[in-house]
C-alpha positions as CSV (number, residue, x, y, z in Angstrom):
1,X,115.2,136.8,123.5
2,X,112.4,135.0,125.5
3,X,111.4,131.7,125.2
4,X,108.2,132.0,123.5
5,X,110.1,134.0,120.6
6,X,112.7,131.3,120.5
7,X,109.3,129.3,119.9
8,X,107.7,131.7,117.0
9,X,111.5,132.1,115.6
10,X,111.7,128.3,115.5
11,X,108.4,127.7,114.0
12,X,108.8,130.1,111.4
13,X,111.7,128.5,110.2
14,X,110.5,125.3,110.9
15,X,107.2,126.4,108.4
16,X,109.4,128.0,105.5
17,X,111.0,125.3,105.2
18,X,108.1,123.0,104.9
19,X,106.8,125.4,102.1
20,X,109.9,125.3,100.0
21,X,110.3,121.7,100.5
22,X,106.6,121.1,99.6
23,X,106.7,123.7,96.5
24,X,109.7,121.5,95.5
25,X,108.1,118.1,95.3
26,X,104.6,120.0,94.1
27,X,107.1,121.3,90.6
28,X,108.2,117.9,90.2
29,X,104.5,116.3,90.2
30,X,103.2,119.4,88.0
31,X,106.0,118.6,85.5
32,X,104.9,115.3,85.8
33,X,101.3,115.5,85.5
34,X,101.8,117.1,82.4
35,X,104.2,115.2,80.8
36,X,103.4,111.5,81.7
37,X,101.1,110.8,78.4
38,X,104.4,111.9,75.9
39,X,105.1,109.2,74.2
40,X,108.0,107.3,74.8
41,X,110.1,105.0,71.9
42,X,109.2,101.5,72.8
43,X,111.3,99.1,70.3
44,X,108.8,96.1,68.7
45,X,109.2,92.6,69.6
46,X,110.8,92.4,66.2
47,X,112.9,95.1,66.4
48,X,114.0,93.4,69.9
49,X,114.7,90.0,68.9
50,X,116.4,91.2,65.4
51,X,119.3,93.6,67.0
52,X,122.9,92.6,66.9
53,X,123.5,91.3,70.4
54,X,126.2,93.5,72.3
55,X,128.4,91.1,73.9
56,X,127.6,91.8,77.6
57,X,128.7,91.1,80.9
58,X,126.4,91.2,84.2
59,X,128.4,92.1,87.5
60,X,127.4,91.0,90.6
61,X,129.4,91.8,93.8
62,X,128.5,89.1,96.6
63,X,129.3,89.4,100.4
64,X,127.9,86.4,102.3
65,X,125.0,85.8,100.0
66,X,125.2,82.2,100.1
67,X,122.1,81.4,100.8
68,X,120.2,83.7,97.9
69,X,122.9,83.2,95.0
70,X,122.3,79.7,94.0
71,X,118.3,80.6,93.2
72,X,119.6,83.7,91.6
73,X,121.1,82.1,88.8
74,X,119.2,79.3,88.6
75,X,116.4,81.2,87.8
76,X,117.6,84.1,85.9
77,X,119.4,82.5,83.8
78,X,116.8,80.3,82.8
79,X,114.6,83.5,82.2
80,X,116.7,85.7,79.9
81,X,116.0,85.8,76.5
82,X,119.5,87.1,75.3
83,X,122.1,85.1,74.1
84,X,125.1,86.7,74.1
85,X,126.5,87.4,77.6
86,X,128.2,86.5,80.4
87,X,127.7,86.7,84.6
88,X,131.4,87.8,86.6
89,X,130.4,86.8,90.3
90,X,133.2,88.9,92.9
91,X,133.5,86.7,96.1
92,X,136.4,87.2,98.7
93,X,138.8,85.1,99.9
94,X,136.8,84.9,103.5
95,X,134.1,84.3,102.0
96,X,133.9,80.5,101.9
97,X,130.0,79.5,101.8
98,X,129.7,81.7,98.7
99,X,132.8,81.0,97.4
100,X,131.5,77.4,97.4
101,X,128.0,77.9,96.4
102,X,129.6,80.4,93.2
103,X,131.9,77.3,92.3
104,X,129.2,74.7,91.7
105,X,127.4,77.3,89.9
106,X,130.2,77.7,87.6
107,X,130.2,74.1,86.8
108,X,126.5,73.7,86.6
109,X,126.4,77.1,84.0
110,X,129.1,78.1,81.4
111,X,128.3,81.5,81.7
112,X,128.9,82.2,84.8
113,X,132.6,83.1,85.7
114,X,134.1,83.5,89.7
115,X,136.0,86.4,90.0
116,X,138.1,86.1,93.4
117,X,138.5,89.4,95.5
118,X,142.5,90.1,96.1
119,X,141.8,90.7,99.8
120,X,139.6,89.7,102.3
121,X,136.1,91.2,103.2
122,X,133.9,93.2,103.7
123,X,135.2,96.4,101.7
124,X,133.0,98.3,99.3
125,X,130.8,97.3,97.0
126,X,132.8,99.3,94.5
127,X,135.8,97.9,95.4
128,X,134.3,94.3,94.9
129,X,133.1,95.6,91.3
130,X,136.7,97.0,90.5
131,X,138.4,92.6,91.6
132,X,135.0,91.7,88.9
133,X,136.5,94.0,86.1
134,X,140.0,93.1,86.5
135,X,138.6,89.6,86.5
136,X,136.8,90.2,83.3
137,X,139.6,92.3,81.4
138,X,141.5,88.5,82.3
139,X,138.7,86.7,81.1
140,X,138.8,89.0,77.4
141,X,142.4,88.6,77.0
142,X,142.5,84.2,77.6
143,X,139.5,83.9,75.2
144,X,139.6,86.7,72.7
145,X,136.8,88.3,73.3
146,X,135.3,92.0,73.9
147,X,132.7,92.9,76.4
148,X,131.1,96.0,75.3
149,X,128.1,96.1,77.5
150,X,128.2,96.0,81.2
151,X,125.3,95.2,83.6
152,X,125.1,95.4,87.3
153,X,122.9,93.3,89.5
154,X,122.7,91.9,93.0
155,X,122.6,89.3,94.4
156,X,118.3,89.5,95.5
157,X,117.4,90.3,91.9
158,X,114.9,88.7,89.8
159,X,115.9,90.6,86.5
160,X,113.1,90.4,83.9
161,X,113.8,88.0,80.6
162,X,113.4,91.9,78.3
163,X,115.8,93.4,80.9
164,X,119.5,92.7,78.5
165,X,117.7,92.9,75.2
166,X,116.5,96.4,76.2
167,X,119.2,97.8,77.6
168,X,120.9,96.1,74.6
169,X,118.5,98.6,72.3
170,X,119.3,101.8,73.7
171,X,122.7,101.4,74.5
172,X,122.9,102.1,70.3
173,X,122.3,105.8,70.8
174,X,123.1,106.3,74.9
175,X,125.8,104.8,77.0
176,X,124.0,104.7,80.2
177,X,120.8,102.9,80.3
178,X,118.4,102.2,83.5
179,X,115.3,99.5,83.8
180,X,112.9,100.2,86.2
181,X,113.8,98.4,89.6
182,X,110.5,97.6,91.8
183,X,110.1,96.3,95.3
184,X,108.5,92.2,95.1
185,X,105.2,92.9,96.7
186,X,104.5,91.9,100.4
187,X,101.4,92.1,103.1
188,X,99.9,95.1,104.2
189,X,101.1,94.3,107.5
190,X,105.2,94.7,106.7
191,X,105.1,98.8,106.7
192,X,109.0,98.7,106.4
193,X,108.8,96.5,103.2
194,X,105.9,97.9,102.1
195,X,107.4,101.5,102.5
196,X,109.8,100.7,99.9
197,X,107.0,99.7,97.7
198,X,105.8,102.8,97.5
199,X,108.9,104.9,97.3
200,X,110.3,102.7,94.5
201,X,106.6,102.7,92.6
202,X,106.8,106.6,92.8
203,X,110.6,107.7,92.2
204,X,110.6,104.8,89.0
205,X,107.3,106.6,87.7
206,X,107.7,109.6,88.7
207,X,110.6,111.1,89.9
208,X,113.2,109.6,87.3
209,X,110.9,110.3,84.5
210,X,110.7,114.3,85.6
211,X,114.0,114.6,86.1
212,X,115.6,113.2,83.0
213,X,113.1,115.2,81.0
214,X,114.1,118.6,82.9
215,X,117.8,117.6,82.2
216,X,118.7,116.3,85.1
217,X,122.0,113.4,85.8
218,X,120.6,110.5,85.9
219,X,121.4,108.5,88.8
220,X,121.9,105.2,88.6
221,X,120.0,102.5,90.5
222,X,122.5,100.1,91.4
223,X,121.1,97.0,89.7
224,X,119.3,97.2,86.4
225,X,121.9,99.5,84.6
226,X,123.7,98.7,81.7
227,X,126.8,100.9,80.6
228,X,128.8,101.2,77.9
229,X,131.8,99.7,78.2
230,X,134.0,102.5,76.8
231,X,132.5,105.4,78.4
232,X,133.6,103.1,81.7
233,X,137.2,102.6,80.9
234,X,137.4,106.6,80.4
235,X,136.1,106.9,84.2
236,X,138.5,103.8,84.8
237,X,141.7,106.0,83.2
238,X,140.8,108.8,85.3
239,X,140.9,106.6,88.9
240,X,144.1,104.5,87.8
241,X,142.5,101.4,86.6
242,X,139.0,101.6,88.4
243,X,135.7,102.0,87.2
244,X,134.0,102.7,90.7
245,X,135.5,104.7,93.5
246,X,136.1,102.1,96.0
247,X,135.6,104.6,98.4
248,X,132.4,105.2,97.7
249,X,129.1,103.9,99.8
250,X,127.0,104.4,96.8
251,X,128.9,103.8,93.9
252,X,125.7,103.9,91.1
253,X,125.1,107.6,92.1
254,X,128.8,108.4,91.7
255,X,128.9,106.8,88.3
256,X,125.8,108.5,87.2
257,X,127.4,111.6,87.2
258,X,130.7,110.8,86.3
259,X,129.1,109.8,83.3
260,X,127.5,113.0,83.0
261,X,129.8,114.5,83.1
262,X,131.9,113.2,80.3
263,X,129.1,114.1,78.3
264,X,127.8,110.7,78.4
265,X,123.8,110.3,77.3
266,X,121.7,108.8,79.8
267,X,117.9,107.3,79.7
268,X,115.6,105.5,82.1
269,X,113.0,102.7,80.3
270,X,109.9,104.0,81.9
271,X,107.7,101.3,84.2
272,X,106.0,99.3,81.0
273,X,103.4,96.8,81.9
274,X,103.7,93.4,79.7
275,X,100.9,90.5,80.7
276,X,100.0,92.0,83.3
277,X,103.5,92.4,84.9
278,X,106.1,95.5,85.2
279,X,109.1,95.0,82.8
280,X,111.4,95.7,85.9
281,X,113.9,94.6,88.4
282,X,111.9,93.2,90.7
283,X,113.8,92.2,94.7
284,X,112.9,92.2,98.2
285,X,114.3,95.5,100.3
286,X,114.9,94.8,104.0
287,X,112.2,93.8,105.8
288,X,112.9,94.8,109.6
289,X,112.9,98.0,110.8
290,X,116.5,97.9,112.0
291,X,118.4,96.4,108.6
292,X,116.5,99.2,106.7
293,X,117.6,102.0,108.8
294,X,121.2,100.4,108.0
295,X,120.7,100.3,104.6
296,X,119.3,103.7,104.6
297,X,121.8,105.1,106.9
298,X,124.0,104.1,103.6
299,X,122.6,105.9,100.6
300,X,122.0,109.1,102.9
301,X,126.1,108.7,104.0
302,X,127.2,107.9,99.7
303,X,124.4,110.0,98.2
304,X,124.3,113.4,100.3
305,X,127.5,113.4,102.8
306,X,130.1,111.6,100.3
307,X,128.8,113.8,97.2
308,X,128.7,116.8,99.4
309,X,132.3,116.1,100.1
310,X,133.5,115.0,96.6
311,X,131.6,117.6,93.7
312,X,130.3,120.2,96.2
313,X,127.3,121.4,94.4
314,X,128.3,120.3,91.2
315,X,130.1,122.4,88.4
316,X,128.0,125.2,87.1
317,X,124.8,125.7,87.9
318,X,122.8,123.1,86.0
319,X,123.2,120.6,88.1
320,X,122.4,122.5,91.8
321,X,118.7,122.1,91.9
322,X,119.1,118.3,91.1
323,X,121.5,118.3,94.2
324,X,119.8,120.1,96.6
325,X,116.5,117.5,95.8
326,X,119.0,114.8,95.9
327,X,120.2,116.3,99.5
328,X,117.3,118.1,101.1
329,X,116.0,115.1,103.0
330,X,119.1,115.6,105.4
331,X,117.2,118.0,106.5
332,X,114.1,116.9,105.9
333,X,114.3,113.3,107.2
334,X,115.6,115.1,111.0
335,X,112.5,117.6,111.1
336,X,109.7,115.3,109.8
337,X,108.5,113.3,112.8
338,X,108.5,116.7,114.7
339,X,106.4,118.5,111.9
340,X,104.2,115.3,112.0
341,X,103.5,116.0,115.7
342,X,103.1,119.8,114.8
343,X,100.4,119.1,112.0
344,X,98.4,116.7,114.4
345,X,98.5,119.5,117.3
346,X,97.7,122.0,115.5
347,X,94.6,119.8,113.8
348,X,93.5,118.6,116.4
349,X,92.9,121.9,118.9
350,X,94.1,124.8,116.8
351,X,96.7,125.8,119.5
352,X,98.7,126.4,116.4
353,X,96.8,130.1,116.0
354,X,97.6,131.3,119.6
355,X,101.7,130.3,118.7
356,X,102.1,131.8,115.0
357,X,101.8,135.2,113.8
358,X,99.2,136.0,112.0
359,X,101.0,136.3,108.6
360,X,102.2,132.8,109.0
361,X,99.2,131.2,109.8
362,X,98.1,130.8,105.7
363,X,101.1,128.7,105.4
364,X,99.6,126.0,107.4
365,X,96.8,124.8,105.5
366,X,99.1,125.5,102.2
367,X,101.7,123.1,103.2
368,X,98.8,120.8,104.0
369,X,97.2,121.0,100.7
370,X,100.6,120.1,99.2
371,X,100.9,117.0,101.4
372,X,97.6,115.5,100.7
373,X,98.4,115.9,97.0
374,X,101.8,114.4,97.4
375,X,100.3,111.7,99.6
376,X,97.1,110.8,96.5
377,X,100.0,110.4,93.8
378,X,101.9,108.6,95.9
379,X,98.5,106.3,96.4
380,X,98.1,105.9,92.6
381,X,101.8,105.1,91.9
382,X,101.7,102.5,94.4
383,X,98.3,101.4,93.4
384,X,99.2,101.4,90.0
385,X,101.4,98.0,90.8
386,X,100.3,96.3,93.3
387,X,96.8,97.4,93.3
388,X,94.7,100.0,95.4
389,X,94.2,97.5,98.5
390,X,97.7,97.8,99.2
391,X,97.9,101.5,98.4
392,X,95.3,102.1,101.2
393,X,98.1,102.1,103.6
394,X,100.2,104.7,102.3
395,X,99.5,107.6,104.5
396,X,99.9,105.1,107.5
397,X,103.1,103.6,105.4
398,X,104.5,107.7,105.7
399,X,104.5,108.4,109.0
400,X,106.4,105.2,109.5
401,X,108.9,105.9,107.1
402,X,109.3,109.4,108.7
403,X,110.5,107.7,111.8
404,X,112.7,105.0,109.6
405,X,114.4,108.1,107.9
406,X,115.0,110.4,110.9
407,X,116.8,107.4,112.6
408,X,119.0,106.6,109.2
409,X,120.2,110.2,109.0
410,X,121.1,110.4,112.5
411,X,122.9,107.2,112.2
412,X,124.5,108.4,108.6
413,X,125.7,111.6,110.6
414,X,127.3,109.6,113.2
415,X,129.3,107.2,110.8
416,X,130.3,109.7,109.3
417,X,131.4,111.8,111.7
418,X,133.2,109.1,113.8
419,X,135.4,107.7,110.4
420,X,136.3,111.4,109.7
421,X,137.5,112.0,113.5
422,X,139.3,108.3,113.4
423,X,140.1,109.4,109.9
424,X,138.7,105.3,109.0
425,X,137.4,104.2,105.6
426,X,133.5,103.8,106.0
427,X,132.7,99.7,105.2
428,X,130.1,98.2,103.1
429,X,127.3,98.0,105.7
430,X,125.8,95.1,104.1
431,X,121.7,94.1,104.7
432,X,120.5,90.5,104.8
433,X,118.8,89.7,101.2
434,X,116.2,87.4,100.8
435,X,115.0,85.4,97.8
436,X,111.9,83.9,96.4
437,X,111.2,80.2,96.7
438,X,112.2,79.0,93.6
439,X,111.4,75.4,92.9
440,X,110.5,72.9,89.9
441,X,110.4,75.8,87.7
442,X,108.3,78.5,89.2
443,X,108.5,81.1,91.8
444,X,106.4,81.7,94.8
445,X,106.0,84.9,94.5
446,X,103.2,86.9,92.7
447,X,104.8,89.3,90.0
448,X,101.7,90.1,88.2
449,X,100.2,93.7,88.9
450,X,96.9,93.4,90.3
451,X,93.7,94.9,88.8
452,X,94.1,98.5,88.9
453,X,92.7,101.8,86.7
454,X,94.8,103.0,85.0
């Protein structure tokens, strides 16, 4: 075969792709479009403050975060209007700054409990989670006492004061139940941070919604999740004792669909604003180019190579199309700087025609069209919380994530790779977290959601 039809043979591919992809994320915004006015049952402020508080306990797994866990507590616990539940803080042995900063906590708020890791760190997170349930199954048994919600959060969060009492509402009728999570706003000059702004604005309002409607597993977002504590002893009795496999890089995805499929119900609070504010998770992501392609690098080695490995492509075929969406960016992550160079080539002198066959050549303004409409909803999901100034930069905000993602695969595909060939258990790559100033009451930070049509 000559070159040139190596070329053409490549570029066909290279363009199907980029149709069925497109076509793909073009269903999921249809479904959306026409779903997104359907009313959704929002408890009253009544109905809120009047239901039987489930005892609950908040789980937060802590490597190094000394210098973020202090203001954590300080302010969230000061925030939260529910009464009845507890925090269970897993620190390791090796750990000594946050194993000090934890301890004064502890003394400074009686509902916050140190659960010690067995071993030293760094593990997994799950494996951190799995020391905080032992700790709290402990704690139950010295005080008679029954946790029957439980609620994950990190150590970054600012968890909004509805978050429990929420969760606390529809864990009556499901056992798995996710509030929004949101990226803190930034400048339009951090494109890393700001990236995750806009992929967080769209998957919470978008994305999640469509998929839980079309019956999809709901994923779970790693903080901002409450679970019923039953349904997670019967995943617990099935792993000899633990709740999350420790072996797991992204242990919220894996319990997602254990859950579903126990036949657990699932539901995600859709992004509700309240005075002007998201009721919502709200954190910092990384905010350098190089600790977000680590923490990237992460979810695609849990999410697609881990799942891939453990369920396959899932039993029966409800699930599949919810895995290959989940997965595709493997792909799609590796190809997209090149098809970014390809678009503006083609744009720019129309080279493109004297390459492609003539059948093929309809394809190119079709995939496109699909982008620019992918790249306006993304605009006005991002606009929608932190206002349409900020959402200017999303086109520019793509092609850097392109890049960003391209690099994390590659880097997934290596670690993974290399711990198979070793035959190594992959470690909690870990990111720097960062929290707000929190001083005399107040946080510098802006939370509400600027002045946007909505």
């Amino acid at each position: 075969m000559a070159l040139n039809d190596w070329v053409v043979a490549c570029l066909v591919a290279l363009a199907v792709w980029i149709l069925l992809s497109g076509l793909d994320d073009l269903f999921i915004s249809l479904v959306w479009g026409l779903t997104a006015k359907k009313a959704f049952p929002w408890p009253s402020d009544a109905e809120l403050q009047q239901a039987v508080e489930r005892r609950t306990a908040i789980f937060v797994p802590l490597w190094r975060e000394h210098g973020v866990i202090r203001q954590m507590l300080d302010f969230n616990l000061a925030e939260i209007r529910y009464g009845n539940f507890d925090v269970f803080i897993g620190v390791y042995p090796n750990d000594e700054a946050t194993f000090q900063v934890v301890s004064e906590a502890g003394l400074r708020h009686h509902r916050v409990h140190l659960a010690l890791v067995p071993h030293d760190g760094p593990t997994s997170k799950a494996d951190c989670l799995n020391a905080i349930r032992r700790h709290m199954v402990e704690y139950e048994a010295r005080h008679g006492v029954n946790f029957e919600t439980i609620v994950l959060h990190d150590a970054e969060d600012l968890i909004h004061p509805d978050s429990l009492r929420l969760i606390n509402w529809y864990m009556r009728d499901y056992q798995m139940v996710q509030v929004p999570v949101l990226a803190l706003p930034t400048g339009l000059n951090e494109f890393t941070h700001g990236l995750y702004c806009d992929e967080f604005a769209e998957y919470q309002q978008k994305d999640i919604p469509v998929r839980r409607k079309l019956g999809g597993f709901l994923p779970s977002n790693g903080v901002g999740t409450g679970f019923d504590r039953q349904s997670m002893e019967r995943i617990a009795a099935q792993r000899g004792g633990r709740m999350f496999d420790p072996a797991c890089l992204t242990e919220d995805y894996e319990t997602g669909y254990r859950l579903y499929l126990l036949g657990c119900r699932q539901i995600f609070v859709p992004v509700r604003f309240r005075g002007g504010a998201p009721v919502a998770t709200r954190e910092y992501f990384p905010r350098n180019f190089r600790a977000a392609v680590r923490q990237r690098s992460r979810w695609i080695t849990g999410i697609v190579l881990q799942g891939w490995q453990n369920h396959g492509w899932g039993r029966g075929p409800g699930q599949l199309y919810w895995f290959w969406r989940d997965r595709k960016g493997m792909v799609g992550n590796l190809l997209a700087p090149a098809v970014n160079l390809l678009f503006l080539y083609g744009a720019m002198n129309g080279a493109i025609r004297q390459v492609l066959p003539g059948w093929l050549l309809p394809l190119y303004p079709a995939t496109a069209a699909i982008a620019l409409v992918q790249v306006a909803i993304r605009m006005w999901t991002s606009a929608r919380v932190y206002g349409w100034a900020f959402a200017s930069g999303v086109p520019l905000r793509m092609l850097w994530g392109n890049v960003l993602n391209c690099l994390a695969t590659a880097a997934a595909l290596r670690q993974f790779v290399v711990a198979r060939l070793r035959r190594e258990k992959l470690a909690w790559r870990k990111t720097e977290h960062m929290y707000p100033v929190y001083a005399e009451g107040r946080l510098d930070v802006v939370l509400s959601r600027p002045e946007v049509g909505r």
